[in-house]
N, C-alpha and C positions, 0 to 999 in steps of 0.2 A: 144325078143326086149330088156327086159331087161337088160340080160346078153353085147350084143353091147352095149346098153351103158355105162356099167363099164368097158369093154375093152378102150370105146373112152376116156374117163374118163383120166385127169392128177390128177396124185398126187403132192399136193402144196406144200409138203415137196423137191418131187423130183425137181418142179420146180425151188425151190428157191436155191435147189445146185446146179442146172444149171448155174444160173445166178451167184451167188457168184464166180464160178466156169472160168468162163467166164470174170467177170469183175479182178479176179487175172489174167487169162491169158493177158486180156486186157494190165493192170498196166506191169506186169512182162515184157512184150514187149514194152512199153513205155521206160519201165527203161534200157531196153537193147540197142533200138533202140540211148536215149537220152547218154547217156552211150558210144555209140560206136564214138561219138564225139572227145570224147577224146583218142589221139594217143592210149597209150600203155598201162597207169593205166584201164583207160574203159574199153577195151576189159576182162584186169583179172577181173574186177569186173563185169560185166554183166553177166556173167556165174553164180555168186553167187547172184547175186542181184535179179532175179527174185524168187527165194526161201527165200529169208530174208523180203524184204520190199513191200508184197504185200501190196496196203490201205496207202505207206506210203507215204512222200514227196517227189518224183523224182527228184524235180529240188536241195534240199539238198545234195540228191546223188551225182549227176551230180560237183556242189561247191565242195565236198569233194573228188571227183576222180579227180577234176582238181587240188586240194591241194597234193593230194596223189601223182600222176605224177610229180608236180615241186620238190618231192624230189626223186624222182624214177628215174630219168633221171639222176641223179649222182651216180647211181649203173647198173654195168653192167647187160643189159636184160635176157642175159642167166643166171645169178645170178638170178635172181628175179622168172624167170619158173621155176628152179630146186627145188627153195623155195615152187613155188603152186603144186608141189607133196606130199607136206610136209602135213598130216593130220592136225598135230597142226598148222602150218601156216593158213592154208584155216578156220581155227576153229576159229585165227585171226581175220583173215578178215570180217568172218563172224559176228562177234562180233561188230568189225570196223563198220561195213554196220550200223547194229542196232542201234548203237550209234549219229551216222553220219545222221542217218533217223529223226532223235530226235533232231539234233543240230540246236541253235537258230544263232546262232555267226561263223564269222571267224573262230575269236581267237579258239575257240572248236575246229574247224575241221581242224585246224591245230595242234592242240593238237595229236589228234587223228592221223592223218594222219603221223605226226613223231615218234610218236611210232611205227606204223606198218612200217617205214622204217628204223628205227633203230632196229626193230628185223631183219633186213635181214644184213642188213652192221657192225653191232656190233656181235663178236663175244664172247662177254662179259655176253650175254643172249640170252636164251633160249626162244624158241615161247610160251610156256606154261607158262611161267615168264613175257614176256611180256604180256599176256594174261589177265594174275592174276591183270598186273599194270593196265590195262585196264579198268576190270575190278571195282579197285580200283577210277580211273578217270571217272569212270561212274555214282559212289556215290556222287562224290561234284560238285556241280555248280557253275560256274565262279568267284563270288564272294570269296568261298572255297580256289581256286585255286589261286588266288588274295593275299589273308592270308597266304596262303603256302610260296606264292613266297619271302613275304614279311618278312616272318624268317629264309631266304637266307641269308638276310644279313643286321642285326635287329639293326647296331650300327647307331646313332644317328648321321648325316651330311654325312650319305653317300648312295649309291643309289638317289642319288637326284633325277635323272629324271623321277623311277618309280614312287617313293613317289609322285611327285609334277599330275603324271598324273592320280593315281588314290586314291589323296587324299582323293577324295567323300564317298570310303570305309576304308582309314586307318586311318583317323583323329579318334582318339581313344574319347570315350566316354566312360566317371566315371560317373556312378552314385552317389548321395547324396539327403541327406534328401530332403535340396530345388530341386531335379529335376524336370521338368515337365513331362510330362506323354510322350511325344517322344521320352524325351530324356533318360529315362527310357527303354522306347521301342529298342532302336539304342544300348545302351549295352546290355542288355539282347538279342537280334540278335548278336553282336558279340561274345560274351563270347558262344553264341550255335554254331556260326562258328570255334571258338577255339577246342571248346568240341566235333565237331563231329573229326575235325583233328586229337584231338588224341585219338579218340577213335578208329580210323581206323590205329592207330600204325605211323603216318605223324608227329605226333609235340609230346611233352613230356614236363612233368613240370620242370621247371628248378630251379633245388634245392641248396638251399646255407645253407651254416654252420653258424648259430646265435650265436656267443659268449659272445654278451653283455649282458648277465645277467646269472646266476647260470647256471652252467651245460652248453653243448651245446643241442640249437634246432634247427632242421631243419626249412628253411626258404623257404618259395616258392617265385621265385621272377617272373614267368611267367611262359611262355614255350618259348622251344627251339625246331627246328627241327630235326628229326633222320635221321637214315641212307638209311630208307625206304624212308621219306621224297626226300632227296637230290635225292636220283635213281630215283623217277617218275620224278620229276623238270627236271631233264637230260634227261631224254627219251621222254619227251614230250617239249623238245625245249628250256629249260632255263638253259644250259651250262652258263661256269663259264667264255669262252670268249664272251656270248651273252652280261654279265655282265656288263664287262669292258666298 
């Protein structure tokens, strides 16, 4: 008698991968089903999406394949399958998804979503390069991205319209002895958005030659964007005719 009942007996370990097991299946068929909405982006991403975004936010997904598609529809389709044979393509995507899973904003998933079609239409970069930028875009959050932009094109009465729209973040804040404690707070937050930019190789200090006094010293007068900088800008949407 015994013995029947260890037979009858569940193990709660195995139970509980059942259900884990099941509620991925669950999700990953949500995401495919919600997914297949969308013409032509949907379909490629469904296929990966229930392997990437089990647990995660479908309807993000969904926002994001419908970003992905409005630029996918200006590169020919056969162009675009030949590309999902591509290891490192799909490695993309994958990456894409993840990121995508995660995003609070548009703006992101548009970020996101033009890069993954500018690795297909540009033949200026590589998928494992775009990958890497991706990657790199995956480290700064919005406001990051914001400062990036904003050493595009750092000369004084110009860009007006970005300036005036996200003054809330560029209105620059100097610290001094009389600060008060916020406003202490408010540079010390920029100066760590500066610092993480180029710490990731995006901005650099921009050095000037001191001659007014004995000898020459190097002078730091800020930072400046690089070359790395300008590539992501461009691959994630802020061309130099976006500008204009």
């Amino acid at each position: 008698m015994e013995r029947n009942y260890m037979d009858q007996s569940e193990d709660p370990n195995k139970e509980r991968t059942v259900l884990q097991n099941s509620r991925a299946d669950y999700v990953a068929s949500a995401a495919k089903s919600a997914l297949g909405i969308v013409p032509f982006a949907g379909s490629l991403l469904a296929e990966i999406a229930g392997n990437v975004i089990p647990n995660q936010r479908i309807d993000r997904i969904v926002k994001y394949a419908e970003a992905l598609e409005s630029r996918l529809s200006k590169i020919e389709q056969a162009v675009v399958k030949q590309n999902m044979s591509d290891e490192n393509f799909t490695d993309l995507v994958e990456e894409s998804l993840r990121q995508a899973a995660r995003s609070l904003t548009e703006e992101r998933r548009g970020y996101i979503s033009s890069l993954v079609s500018n690795s297909i239409s540009s033949d200026d970069i590589e998928h494992y390069e775009s990958k890497h930028l991706l990657r790199i875009l995956g480290e700064l959050n919005d406001i990051e991205i914001i400062w990036l932009r904003f050493y595009l094109n750092p000369v004084m009465g110009c860009d007006t319209d970005f300036r005036e729209k996200h003054d809330h973040i560029l209105n620059p804040v100097a610290a001094h002895l009389l600060s008060s404690q916020p406003e202490l707070d408010k540079s010390t937050m920029q100066n760590s958005y500066k610092e993480h930019l180029a710490s990731l190789g995006l901005l650099e200090k921009d050095i000037d030659m001191d001659a007014s006094s004995r000898g020459v010293k190097l002078k730091t007068k800020g930072y400046k964007i690089t070359s790395l900088g300008r590539l992501l800008l461009r691959e994630v949407g802020f061309s130099n005719e976006r500008l204009r």
